[in-house]
N, C-alpha and C positions, 0 to 999 in steps of 0.2 A: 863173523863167526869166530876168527883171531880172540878177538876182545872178550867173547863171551867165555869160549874156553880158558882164556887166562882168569878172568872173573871166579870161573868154578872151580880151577885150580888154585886162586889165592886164597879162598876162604874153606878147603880143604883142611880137614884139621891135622894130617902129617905134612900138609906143607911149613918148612924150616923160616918164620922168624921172618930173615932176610928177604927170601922168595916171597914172601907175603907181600913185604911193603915194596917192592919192585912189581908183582902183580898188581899191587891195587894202584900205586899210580900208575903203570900203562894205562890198563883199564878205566881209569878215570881222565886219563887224558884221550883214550880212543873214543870214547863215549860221550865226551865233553863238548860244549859249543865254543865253549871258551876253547879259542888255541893261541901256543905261542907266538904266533906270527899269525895274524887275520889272514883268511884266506879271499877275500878282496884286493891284496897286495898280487900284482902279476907274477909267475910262477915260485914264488917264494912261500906265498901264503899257502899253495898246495904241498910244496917240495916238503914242507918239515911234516906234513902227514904221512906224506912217501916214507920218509926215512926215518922218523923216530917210532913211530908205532912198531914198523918190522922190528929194527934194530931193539927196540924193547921189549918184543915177545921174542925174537932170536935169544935175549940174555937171561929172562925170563924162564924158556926153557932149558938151557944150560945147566940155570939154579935147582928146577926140579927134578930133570933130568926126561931123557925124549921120550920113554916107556910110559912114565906117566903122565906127560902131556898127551900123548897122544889119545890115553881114554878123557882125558878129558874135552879132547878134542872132537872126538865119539860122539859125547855128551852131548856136547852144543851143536853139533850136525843134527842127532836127532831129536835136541828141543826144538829145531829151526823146522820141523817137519813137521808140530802137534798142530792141530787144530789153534785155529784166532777167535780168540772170545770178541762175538761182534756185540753181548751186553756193556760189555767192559768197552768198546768202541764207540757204542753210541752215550754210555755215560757219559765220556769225553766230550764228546759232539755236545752231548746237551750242559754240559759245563762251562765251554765256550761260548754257547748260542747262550744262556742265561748271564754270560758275564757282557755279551756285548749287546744285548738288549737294556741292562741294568744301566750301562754307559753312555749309550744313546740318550734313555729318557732322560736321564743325569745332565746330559750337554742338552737337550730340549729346553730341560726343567731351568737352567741357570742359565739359557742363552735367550726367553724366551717372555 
């Protein structure tokens, strides 16, 4: 929920410049697969989630200031509450199922 309120506060349009480009990389690092340290490395790969994310939205909100993080924090509490589009779910599902059917006859088709 962190990530998502920083998200909606960096693309805020009175958020200052600076604040931006410190929201969007948090946020792009919260949200990310990619991390700096793989989290298959024993406790290290999890510790820099532990600590840079916080420490990023802690500075984060600093830059904005906490009155208006906190509606923004609002925000994303109560988008985390809307209803889940299960069309947009099963698109997905049937994106994958069509990609791994397509691969399949693929590896049939060339193994065969």
């Amino acid at each position: 929920m962190e990530a998502h309120a920083v998200w909606l506060a960096a693309r805020a349009p009175f958020t200052p410049l600076p604040a931006r480009l410190v929201g969007l990389l948090v946020a792009a690092y919260a949200l990310s697969p990619i991390d700096l340290i793989p989290d298959f490395v024993p406790v290290l790969g999890l510790l820099d989630d532990a600590l840079l994310v916080p420490a990023g939205v802690w500075l984060f909100e600093r830059m904005v200031g906490a009155e208006r993080f906190a509606a923004f924090r609002a925000e994303a509490e109560a988008a985390s509450a809307t209803p889940v589009s299960r069309l947009g779910a099963l698109i997905v599902i049937a994106l994958w199922a069509a990609i791994a059917i397509a691969a399949w006859t693929t590896a049939v088709w060339l193994y065969d």
